[in-house]
PLY file of the C-alpha trace (Angstrom):
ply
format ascii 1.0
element vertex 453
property float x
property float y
property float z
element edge 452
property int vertex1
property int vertex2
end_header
18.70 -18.88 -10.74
17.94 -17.16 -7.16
16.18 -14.16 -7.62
13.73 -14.38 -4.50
16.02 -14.47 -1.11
14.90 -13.70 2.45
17.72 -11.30 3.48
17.57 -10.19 7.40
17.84 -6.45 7.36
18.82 -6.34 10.45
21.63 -8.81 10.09
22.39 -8.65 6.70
21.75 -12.53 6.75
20.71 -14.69 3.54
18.50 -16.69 5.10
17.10 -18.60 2.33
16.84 -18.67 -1.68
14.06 -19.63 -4.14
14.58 -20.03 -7.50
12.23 -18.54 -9.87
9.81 -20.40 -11.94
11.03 -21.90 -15.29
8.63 -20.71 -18.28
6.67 -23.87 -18.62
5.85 -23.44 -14.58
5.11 -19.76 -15.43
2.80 -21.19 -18.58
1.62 -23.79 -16.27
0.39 -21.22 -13.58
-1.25 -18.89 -16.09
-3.04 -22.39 -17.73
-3.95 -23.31 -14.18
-5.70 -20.15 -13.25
-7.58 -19.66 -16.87
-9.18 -23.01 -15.88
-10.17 -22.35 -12.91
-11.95 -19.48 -13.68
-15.45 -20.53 -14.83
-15.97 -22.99 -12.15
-14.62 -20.85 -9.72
-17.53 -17.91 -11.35
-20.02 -20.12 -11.05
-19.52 -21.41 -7.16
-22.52 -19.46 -5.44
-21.75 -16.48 -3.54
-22.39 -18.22 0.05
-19.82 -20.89 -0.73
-16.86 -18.34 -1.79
-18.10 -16.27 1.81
-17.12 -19.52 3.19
-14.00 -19.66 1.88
-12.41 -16.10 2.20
-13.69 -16.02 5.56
-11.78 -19.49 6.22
-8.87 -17.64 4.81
-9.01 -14.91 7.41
-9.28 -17.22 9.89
-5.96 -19.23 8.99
-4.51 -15.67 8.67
-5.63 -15.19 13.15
-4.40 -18.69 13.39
-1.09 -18.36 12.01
-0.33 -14.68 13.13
2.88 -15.67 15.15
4.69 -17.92 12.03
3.51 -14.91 9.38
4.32 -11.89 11.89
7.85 -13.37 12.11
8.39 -13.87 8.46
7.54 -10.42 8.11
10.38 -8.94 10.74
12.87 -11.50 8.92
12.05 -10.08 5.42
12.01 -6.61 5.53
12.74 -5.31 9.11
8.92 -4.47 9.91
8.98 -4.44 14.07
7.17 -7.57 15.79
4.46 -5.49 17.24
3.37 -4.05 14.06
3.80 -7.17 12.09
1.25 -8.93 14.12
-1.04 -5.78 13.83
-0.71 -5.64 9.64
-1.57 -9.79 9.74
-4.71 -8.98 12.32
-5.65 -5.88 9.72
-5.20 -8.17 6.92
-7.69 -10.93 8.40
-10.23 -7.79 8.81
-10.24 -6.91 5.16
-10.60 -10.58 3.64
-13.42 -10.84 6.30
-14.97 -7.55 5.20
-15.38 -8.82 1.79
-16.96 -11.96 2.77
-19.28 -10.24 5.29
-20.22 -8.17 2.34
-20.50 -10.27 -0.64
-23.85 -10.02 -1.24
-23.85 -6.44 -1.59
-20.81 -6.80 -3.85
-21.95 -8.87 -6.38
-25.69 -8.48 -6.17
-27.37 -6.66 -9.56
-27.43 -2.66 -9.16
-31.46 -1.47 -10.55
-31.03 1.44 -12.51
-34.26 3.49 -12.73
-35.22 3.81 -16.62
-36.68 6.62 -18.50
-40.23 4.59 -20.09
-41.07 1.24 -20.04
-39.39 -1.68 -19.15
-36.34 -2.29 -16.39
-33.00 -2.42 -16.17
-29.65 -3.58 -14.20
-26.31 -3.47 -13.59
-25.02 -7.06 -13.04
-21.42 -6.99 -12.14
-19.31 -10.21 -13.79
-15.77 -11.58 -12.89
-13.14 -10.73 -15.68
-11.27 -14.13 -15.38
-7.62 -14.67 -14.70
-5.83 -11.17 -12.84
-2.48 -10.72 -11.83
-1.48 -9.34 -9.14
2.50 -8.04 -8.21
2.75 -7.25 -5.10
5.46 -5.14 -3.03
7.59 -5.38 0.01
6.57 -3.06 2.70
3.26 -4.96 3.51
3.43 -8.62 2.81
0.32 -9.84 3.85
-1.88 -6.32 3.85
-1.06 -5.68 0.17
-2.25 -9.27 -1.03
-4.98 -9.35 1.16
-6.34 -5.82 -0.24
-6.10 -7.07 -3.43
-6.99 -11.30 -3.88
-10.00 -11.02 -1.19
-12.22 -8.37 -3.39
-11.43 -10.17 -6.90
-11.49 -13.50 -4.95
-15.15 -12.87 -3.73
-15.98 -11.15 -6.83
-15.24 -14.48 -8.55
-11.55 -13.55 -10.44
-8.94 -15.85 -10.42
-5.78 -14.98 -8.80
-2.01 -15.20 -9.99
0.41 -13.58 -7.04
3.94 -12.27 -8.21
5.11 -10.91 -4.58
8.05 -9.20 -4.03
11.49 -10.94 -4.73
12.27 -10.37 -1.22
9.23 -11.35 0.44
9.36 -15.64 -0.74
8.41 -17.27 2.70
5.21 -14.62 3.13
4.37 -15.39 -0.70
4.89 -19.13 0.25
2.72 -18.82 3.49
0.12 -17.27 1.85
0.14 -19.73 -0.98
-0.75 -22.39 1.48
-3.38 -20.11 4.03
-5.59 -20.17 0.54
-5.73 -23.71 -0.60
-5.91 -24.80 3.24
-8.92 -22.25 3.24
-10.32 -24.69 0.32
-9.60 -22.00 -2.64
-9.91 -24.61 -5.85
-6.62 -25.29 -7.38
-5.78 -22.34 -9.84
-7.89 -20.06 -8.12
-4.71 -18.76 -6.08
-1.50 -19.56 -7.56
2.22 -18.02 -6.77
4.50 -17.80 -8.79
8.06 -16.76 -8.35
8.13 -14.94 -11.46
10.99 -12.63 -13.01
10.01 -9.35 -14.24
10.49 -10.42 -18.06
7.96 -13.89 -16.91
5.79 -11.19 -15.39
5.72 -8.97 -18.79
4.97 -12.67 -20.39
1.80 -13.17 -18.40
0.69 -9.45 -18.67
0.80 -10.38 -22.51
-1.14 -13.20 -22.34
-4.77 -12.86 -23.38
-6.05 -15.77 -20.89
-4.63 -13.19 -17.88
-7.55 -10.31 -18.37
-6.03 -7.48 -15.95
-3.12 -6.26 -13.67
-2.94 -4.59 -10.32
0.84 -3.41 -9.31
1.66 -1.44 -5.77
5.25 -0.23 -6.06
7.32 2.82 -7.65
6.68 5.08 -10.20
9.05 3.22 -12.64
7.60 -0.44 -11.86
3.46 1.47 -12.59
4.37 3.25 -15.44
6.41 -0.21 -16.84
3.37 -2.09 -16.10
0.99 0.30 -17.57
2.37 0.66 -20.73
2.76 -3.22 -21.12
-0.78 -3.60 -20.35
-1.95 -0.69 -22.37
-0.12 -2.47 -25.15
-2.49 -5.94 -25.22
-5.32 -3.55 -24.14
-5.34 -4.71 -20.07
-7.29 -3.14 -17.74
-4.63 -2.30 -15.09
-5.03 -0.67 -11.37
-2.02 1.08 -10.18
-1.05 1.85 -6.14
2.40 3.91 -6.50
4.18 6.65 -4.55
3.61 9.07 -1.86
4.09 12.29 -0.51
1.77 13.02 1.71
1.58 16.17 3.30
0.91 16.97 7.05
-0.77 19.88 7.51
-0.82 21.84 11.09
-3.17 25.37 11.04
-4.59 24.83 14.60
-4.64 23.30 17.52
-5.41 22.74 21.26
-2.81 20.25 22.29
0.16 19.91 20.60
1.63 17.25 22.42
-1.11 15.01 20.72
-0.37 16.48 17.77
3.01 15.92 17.38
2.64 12.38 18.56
0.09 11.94 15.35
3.11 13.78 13.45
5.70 11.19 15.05
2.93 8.29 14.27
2.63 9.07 10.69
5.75 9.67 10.15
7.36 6.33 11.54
4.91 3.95 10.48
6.50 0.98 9.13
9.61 2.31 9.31
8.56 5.28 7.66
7.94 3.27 4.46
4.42 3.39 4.15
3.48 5.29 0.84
0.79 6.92 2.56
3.22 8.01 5.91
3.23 12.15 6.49
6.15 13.03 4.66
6.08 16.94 4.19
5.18 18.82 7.53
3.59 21.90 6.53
3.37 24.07 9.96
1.65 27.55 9.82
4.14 30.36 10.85
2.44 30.98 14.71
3.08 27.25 15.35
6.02 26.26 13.39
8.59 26.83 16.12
7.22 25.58 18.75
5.70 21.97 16.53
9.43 21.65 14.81
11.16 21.79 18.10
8.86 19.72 19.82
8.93 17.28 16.61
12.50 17.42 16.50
12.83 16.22 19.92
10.42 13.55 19.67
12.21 11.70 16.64
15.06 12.09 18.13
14.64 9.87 21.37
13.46 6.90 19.32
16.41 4.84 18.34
15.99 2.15 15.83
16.50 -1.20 17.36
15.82 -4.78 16.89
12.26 -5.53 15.54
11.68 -8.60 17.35
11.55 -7.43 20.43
7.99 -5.68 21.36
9.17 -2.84 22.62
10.50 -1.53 19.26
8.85 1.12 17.75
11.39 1.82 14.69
13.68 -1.42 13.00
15.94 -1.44 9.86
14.93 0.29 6.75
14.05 -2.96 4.06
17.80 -3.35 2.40
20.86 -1.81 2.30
20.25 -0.49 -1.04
17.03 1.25 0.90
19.21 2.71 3.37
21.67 3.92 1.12
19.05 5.57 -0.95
18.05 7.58 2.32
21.42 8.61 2.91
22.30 9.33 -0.54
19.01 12.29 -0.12
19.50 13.40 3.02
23.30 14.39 2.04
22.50 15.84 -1.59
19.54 18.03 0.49
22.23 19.27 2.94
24.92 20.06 0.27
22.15 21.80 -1.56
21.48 24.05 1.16
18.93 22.14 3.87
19.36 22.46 7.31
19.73 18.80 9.30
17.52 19.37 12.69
18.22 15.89 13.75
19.66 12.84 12.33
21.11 12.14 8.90
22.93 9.02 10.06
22.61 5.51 9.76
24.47 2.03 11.13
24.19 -0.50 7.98
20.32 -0.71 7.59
19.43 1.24 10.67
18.43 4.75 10.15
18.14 7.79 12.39
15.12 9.24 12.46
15.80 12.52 10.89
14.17 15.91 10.37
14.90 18.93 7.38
14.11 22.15 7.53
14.67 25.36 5.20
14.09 23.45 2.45
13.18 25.13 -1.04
11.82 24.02 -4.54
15.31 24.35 -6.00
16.52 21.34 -4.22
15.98 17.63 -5.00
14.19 16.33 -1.66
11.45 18.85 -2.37
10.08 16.94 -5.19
10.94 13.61 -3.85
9.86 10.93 -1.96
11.38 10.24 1.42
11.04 6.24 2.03
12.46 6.18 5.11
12.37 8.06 8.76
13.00 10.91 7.65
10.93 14.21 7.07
10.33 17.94 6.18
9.32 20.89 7.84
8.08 23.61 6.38
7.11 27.02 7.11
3.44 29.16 5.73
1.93 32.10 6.43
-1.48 30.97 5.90
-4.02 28.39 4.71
-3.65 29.49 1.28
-0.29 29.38 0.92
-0.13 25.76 3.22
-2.71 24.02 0.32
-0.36 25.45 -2.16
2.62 23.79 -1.12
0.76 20.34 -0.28
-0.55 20.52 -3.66
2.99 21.20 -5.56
3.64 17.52 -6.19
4.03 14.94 -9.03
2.08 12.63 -5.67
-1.61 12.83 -4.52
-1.77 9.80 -2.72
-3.25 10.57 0.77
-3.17 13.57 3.54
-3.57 15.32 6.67
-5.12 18.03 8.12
-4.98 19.42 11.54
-7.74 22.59 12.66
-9.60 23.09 14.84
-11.97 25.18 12.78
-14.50 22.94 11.18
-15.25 24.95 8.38
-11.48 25.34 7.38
-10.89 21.83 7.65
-13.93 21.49 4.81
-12.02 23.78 2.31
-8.81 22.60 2.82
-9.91 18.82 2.53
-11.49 20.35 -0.87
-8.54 22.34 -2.24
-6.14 19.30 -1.29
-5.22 17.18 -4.72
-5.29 13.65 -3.44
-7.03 10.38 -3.35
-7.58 10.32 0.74
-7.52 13.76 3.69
-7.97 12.57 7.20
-8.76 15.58 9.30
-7.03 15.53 12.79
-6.47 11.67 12.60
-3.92 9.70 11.88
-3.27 5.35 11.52
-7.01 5.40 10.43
-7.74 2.94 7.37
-10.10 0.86 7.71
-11.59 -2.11 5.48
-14.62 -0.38 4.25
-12.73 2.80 3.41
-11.20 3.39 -0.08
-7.34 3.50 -0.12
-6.13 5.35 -3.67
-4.43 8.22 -5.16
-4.26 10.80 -8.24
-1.37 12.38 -10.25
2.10 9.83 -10.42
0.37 7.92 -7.32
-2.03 5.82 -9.03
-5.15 4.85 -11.04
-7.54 3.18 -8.65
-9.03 2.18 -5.60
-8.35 -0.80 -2.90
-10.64 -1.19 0.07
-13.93 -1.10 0.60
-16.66 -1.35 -1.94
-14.69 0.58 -4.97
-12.03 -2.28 -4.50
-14.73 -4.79 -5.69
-15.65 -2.78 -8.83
-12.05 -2.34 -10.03
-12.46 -5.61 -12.31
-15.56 -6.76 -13.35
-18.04 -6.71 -15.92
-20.33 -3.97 -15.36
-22.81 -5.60 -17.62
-26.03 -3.69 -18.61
-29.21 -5.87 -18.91
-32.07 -3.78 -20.58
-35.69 -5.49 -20.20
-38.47 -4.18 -22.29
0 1
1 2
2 3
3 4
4 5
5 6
6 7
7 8
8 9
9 10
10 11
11 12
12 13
13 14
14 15
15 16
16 17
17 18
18 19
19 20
20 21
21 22
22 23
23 24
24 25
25 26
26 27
27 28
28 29
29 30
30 31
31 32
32 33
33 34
34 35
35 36
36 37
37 38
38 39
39 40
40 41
41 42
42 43
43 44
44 45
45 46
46 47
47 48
48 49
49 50
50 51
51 52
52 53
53 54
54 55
55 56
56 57
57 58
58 59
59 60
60 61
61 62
62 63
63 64
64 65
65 66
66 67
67 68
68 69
69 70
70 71
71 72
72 73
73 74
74 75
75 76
76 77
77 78
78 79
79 80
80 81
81 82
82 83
83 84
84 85
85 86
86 87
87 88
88 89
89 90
90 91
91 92
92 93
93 94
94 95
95 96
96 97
97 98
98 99
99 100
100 101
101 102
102 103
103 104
104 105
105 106
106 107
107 108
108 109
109 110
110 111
111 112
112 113
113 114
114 115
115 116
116 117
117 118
118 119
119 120
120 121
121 122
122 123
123 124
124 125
125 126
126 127
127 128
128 129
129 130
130 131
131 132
132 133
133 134
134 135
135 136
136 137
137 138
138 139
139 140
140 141
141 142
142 143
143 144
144 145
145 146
146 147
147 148
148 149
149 150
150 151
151 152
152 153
153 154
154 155
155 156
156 157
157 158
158 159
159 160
160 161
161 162
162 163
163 164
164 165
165 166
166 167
167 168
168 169
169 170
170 171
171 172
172 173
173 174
174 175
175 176
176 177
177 178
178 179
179 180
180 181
181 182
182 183
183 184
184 185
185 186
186 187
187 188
188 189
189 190
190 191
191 192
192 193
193 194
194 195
195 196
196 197
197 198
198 199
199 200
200 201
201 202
202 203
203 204
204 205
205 206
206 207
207 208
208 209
209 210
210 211
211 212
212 213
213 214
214 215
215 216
216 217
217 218
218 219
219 220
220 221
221 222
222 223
223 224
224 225
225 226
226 227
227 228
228 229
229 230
230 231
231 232
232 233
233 234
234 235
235 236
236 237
237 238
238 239
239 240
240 241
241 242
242 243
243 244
244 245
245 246
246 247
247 248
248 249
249 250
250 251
251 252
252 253
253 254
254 255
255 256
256 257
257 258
258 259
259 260
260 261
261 262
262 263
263 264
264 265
265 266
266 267
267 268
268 269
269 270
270 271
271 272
272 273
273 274
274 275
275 276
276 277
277 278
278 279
279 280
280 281
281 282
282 283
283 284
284 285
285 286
286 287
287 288
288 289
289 290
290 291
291 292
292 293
293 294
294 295
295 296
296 297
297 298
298 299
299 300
300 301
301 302
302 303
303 304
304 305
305 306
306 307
307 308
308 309
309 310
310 311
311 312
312 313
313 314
314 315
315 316
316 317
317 318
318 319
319 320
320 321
321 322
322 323
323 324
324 325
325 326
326 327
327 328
328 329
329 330
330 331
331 332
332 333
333 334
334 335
335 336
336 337
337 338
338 339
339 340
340 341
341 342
342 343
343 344
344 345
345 346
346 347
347 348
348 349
349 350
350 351
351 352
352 353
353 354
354 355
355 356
356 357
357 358
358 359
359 360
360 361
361 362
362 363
363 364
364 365
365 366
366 367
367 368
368 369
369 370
370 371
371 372
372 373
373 374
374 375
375 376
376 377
377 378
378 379
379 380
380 381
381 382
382 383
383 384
384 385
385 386
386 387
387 388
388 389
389 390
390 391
391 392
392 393
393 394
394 395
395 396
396 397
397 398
398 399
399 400
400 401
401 402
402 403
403 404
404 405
405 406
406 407
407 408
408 409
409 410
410 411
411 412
412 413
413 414
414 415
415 416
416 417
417 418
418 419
419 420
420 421
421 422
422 423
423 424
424 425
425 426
426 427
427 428
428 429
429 430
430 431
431 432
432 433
433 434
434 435
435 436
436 437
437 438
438 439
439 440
440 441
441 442
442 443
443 444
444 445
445 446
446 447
447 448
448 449
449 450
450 451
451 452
């Protein structure tokens, strides 16, 4: 059976098949891992620095051979496929740089006599499954933390993403990770319910949809997992103020395009006060408009193919139902197989679909306020609370808006801004936890309390 395939999105090309593991190599993986686990606890904190910082390095030295796996899997431009590997080598570094920090004992300061701590402990075996949209950011978010930590790692990646899976599966045991410590597998989603069962595996991470979390949840709730979910987005962009709104609509165009506007964290909802709302959605509008999507191995492309035909379809199938339901189509709407047009709605109400759904593509919403009050409203009237913008120039307004705003992240007047140390994480139907930074490192692990008399 060939359920992993790297299929071109630009061409439409099979390039290559895997087949998926049989369920001994599944049960072979999970026994592999398990066993690893203690030694791989025990190796002192300077040796696994070693390591994951070896690991970032093999990720610098092979950024051309990943990069282009990345473009042949799911579209990503060339350009911005070499910038997500570079990002990704910054993260496992971060945790490496700050190991000591991570794992060291926390003092807590006891009421009477005597001491106590907070000594943070690996869980064992995790499992991680992995998405499409960021083949080696997503992975590198979540192995380098539990890796220096001292977890074990089992990697489903996405079916469509083999060769990066593959790739990575060899940067980690070149890096020296002990056998076990990092396996693949190519698992099915039944194999992947099988491990999530299995009390040696101890926890489950999961970046994807809202069906794939809530699936995964439940499973793990059932054997009594601990579980960390990154799902859906839809972030709002929120426009009160400003003195130059040609950089602000490039931020707008920015957030909106990223990855070929299938970031879960891209501006989605464009929330324009009423004094600037003309004058941004024109300017918008025209903006998205003169960027064509194109091939995305050539530099010079700024928007490729959506992931899959299926993706594209999806888009289409939206954008249509929002227009027959009473939208108006600024721009766009169109597509050529897997390329999309970047598009823009307006006039867009809570009766229709789009309004409480996520747009995974190049396309976006405008909408119209009549004041701050009224523009939090909106942002907040959402099943999502992933991340957000804001864009004032009034300090103080920026401060109760980031506060009124239901979501896991605000950036105010910034866009394209994560960084390693900062968290990445949502509320609501987006998710249960944190990646990046120090939070990342907490998400599973012992937080064992040693009370001294």
């Amino acid at each position: 059976m060939t359920a992993y395939a790297v299929t071109n999105p630009a061409t439409g090309e099979t390039i290559a098949t895997y087949d998926t593991f049989t369920d001994s190599e599944i049960d072979d993986a999970i026994a592999r891992a398990d066993a690893a686990a203690s030694a791989w606890a025990s190796t002192p904190v300077t040796r696994r620095a070693e390591v994951i910082h070896r690991i970032a390095e093999l990720h610098r030295e092979r950024l051309d051979e990943f990069a282009t796996i990345i473009v042949k899997e799911m579209g990503k431009p060339i350009a911005a496929a070499v910038g997500e590997v570079e990002f990704a080598a910054d993260i496992i570094d971060y945790y490496a740089d700050n190991i000591e920090r991570i794992t060291g004992d926390q003092p807590i300061e006891v009421i009477g006599e005597g001491t106590g701590v907070i000594r943070r402990a690996p869980l064992g075996a995790l499992l991680g499954i992995m998405p499409w949209n960021f083949p080696a950011y997503q992975v590198a978010r979540f192995a380098a933390p539990n890796l220096a930590v001292g977890n074990t790692i089992i990697l489903k990646h996405a079916p469509q993403c083999p060769e990066s899976a593959a790739l990575l599966q060899a940067i980690y045991r070149d890096a020296g990770v002990p056998d076990g410590a990092y396996v693949n597998v190519y698992a099915t989603n039944d194999q992947a319910a099988t491990i999530i069962a299995d009390p040696r595996v101890r926890g489950v991470s999961v970046t994807g949809s809202e069906r794939a979390g809530a699936a995964v949840a439940e499973l793990a709730g059932r054997h009594l997992k601990k579980v960390a979910l990154e799902l859906g987005g839809s972030d709002p962009f929120i426009l009160l103020s400003t003195d130059d709104m040609g950089a602000t609509v490039q931020a707008a165009v920015d957030a909106r395009l990223d990855n070929n506007g299938q970031s879960c964290n891209g501006a989605k909802r464009f929330i324009v006060v009423d004094e600037l709302y003309e004058q941004f959605t024109d300017a918008f509008t025209d903006a998205l408009a003169a960027v064509t999507a194109s091939d995305p191995t050539q530099e010079e492309t700024v928007l490729g193919p959506l992931s899959s035909e299926a993706a594209a379809e999806r888009l289409q199938q939206q954008i249509d139902t929002a227009v027959a339901q009473g939208a108006t189509l600024r721009t766009g709407g169109t597509r050529k197989g897997t390329f999309f047009a970047p598009t823009v709605l307006t006039d867009v109400t809570g009766e229709m679909d789009v309004y409480r759904e996520e747009l995974f593509g190049p396309a976006a919403v405008v909408y119209r306020v009549s004041s701050e009050a009224e523009a939090v409203t909106l942002a907040n009237d959402t099943q999502f609370g992933l991340g957000s913008y804001v864009f004032t120039t009034d300090a103080a307004q920026a401060e109760r808006v980031a506060d009124a705003i239901e979501a896991g992240m605000v950036y105010v007047n910034i866009v394209g801004a994560d960084s390693p140390e900062l968290p990445f994480g949502g509320v609501k139907r987006s998710g249960t936890s944190r990646e990046l930074g120090l939070l990342a490192a907490d998400e599973f692990v012992n937080k064992k309390l040693i009370r001294t008399a």
